[in-house]
C-alpha positions in Angstrom: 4.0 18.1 -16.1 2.8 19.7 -12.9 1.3 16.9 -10.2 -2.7 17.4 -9.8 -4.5 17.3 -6.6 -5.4 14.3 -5.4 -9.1 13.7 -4.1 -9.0 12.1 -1.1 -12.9 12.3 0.0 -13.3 10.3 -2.9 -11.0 7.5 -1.8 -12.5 7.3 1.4 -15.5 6.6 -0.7 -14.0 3.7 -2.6 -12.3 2.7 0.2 -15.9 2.1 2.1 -16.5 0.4 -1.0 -13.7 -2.2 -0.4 -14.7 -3.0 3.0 -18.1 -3.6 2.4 -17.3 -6.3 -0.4 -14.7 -8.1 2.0 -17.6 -8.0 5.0 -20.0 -9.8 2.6 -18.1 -12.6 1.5 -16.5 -11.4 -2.0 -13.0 -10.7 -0.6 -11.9 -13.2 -3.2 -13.1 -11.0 -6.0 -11.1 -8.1 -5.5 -8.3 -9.9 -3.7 -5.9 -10.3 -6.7 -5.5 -6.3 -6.0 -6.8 -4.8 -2.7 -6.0 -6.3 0.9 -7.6 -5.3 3.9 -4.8 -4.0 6.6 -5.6 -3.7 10.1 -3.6 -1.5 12.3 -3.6 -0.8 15.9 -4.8 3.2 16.4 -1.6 5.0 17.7 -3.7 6.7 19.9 -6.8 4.9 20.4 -5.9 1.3 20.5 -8.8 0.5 18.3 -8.8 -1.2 15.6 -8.3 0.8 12.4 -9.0 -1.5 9.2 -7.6 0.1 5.5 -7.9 -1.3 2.2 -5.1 -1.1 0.3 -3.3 -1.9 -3.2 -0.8 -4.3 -3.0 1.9 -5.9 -4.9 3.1 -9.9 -3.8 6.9 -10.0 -3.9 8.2 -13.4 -2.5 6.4 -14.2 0.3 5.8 -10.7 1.5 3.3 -8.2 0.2 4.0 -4.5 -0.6 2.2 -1.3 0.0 2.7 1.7 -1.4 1.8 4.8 0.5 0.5 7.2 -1.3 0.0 9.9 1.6 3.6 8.8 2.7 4.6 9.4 6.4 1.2 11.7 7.3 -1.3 8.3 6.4 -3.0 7.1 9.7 -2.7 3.8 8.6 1.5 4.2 8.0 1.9 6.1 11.7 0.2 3.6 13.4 2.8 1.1 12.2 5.4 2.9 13.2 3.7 2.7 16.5 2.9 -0.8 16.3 4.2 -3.1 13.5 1.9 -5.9 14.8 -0.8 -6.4 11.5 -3.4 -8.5 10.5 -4.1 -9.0 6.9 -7.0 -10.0 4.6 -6.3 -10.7 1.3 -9.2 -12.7 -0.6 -9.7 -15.3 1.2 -6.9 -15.8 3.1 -6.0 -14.3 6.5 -3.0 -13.9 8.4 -1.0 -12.0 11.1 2.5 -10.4 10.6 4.8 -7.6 11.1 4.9 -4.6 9.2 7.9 -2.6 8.1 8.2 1.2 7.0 11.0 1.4 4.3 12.1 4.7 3.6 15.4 3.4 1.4 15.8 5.5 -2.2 17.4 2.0 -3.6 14.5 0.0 -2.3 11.9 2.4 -3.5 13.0 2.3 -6.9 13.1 -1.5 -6.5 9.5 -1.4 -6.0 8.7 0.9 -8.1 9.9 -0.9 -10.9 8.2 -3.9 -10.2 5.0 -2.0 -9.7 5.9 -0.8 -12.9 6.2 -3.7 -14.8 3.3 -5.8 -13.6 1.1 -2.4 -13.8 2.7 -0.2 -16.9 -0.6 1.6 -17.6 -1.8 2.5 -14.4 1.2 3.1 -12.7 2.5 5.3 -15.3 -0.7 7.5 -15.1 -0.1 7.9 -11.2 3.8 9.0 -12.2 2.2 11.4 -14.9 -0.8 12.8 -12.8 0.7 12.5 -9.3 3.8 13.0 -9.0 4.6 15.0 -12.4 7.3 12.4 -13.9 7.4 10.7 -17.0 5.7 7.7 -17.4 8.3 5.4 -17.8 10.5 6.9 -15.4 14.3 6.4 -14.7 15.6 4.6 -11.5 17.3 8.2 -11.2 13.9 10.0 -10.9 12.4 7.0 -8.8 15.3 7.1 -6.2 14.6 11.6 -6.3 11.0 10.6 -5.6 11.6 8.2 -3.2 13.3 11.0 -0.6 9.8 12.1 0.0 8.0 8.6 -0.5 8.0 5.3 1.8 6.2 2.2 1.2 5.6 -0.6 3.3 6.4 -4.4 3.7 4.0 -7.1 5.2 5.6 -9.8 6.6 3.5 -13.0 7.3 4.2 -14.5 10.5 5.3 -18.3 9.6 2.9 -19.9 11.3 -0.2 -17.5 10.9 -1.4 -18.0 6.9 -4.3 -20.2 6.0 
């Protein structure tokens, strides 16, 4: 199956969305799925907040990133790793880390996956043209034009 355009207007849209719930108080309500991420602008220094998907593994929580290396919110943590993080009601501070490993990807992938079989298989149909239960073989091809990311709380920053 061929990929399909994505519509990214109309995630900006939803995104807005996202923001606006977290800035009046029901962050908890859609916290079990979407974080808010802020980043440092690479090139403005401003503040550059992005809601996002995640997926908690461990202690750490996973991003994918859908726009790979060409989303804002991915080259300004290559500039500057330093985050802060909203998810629900809990904030932190940590240290953000671009993984562009095939192995890793396919890791994440699966777990994304399992915990999500429906909608994640309808992103491999629609978005990337894969089966929807693909093999690690055709995560690890995707994943050498795919990176996701890894938030990494600072110890002492969670509450």
């Amino acid at each position: 199956m061929k990929p399909i355009a994505f519509d990214w207007a109309k995630m900006r849209n939803i995104q807005k969305i996202h923001r606006l719930l977290y800035a009046i108080g029901l962050g908890p309500a859609i916290g079990g799925i979407i974080l808010l991420l802020t980043t440092t602008g690479r090139r403005s220094g401003k503040k550059r907040v992005t809601p996002l998907q995640y997926e908690k593994i461990g202690s750490d929580y996973y991003l994918g990133a859908a726009r790979g290396l060409s989303a804002d919110w991915v080259r300004n943590i290559l500039a500057n790793p330093q985050v802060e993080v909203r998810v629900g009601a809990k904030h932190f501070w940590g240290t953000a880390e671009v993984v562009n490993d095939a192995a890793r990807f396919a890791d994440f992938m699966e777990v994304r996956l399992e915990r999500h079989p429906r909608m994640v298989g309808l992103i491999m149909e629609k978005a990337h043209g894969l089966p929807r239960h693909p093999s690690r073989a055709q995560l690890e091809e995707m994943a050498k034009t795919e990176v996701f990311v890894i938030l990494h709380p600072a110890k002492f920053s969670e509450n």
